[in-house]
C-alpha positions as CSV (number, residue, x, y, z in Angstrom):
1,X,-11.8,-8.6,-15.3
2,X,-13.4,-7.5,-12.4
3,X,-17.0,-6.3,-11.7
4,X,-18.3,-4.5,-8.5
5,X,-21.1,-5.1,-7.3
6,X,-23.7,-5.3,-4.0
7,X,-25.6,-7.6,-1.7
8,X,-29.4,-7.1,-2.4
9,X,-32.0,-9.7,-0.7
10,X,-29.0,-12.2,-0.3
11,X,-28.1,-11.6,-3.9
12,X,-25.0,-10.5,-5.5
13,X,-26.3,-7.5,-8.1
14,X,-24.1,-6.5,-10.5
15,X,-23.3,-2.2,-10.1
16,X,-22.5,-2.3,-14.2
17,X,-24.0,-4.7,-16.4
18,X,-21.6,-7.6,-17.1
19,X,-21.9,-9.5,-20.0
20,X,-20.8,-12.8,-18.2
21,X,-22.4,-16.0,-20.0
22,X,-25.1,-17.8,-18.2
23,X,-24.0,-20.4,-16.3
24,X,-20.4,-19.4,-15.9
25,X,-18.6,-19.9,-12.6
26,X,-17.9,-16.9,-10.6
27,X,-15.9,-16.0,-7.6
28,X,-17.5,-13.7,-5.3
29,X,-15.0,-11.7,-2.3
30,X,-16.3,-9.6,-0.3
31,X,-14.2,-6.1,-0.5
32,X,-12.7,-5.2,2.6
33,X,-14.6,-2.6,5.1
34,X,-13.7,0.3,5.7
35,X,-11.4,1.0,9.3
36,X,-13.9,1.0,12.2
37,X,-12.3,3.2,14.7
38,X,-15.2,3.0,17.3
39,X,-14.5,1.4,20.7
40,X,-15.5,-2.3,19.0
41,X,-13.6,-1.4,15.7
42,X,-10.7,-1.4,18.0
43,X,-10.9,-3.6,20.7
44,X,-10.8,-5.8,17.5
45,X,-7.5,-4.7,16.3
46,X,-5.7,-6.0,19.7
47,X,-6.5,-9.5,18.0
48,X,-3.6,-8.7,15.4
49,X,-0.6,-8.1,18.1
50,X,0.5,-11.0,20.1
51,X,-0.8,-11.3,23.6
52,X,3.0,-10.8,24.9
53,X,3.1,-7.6,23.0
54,X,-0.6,-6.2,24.7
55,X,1.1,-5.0,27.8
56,X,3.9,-2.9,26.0
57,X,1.3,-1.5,24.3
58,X,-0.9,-0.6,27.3
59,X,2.3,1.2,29.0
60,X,3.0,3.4,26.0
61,X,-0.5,4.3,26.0
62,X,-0.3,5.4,29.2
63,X,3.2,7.3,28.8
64,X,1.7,9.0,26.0
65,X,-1.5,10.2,27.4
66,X,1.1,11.6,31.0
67,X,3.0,13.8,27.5
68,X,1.8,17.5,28.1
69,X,0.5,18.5,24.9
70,X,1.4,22.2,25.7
71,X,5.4,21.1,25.9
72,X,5.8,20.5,22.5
């Protein structure tokens, strides 16, 4: 079963009350954030391509931005 819950004061609070016994062993993982599409958000998403693949992306970022949009 799985509960959600939220960090309050450092403290994992249950959203719906769980009827866990006291005492029982837990494993808390933190749900994954949502897509950060800012400048930082993807600066940090070169970190998944292999440096050997960063300058093949760079050039078809640039031939894509010389497209004219109005020649489609």
């Amino acid at each position: 079963m799985v509960y959600r819950g939220h960090i309050e004061n450092g403290v994992v609070v249950l959203d719906e009350p769980g009827t866990l016994p006291e005492g029982m062993a837990v494993v808390v993982e933190p749900a994954s954030p949502p897509p950060d599409f800012s400048g930082k958000g993807m600066r940090n998403l070169i970190g998944l391509f292999p440096k050997e693949d960063l300058q093949q992306i760079a050039d078809a970022l640039k031939d894509c931005r010389q497209i004219d949009p109005d020649g489609w």
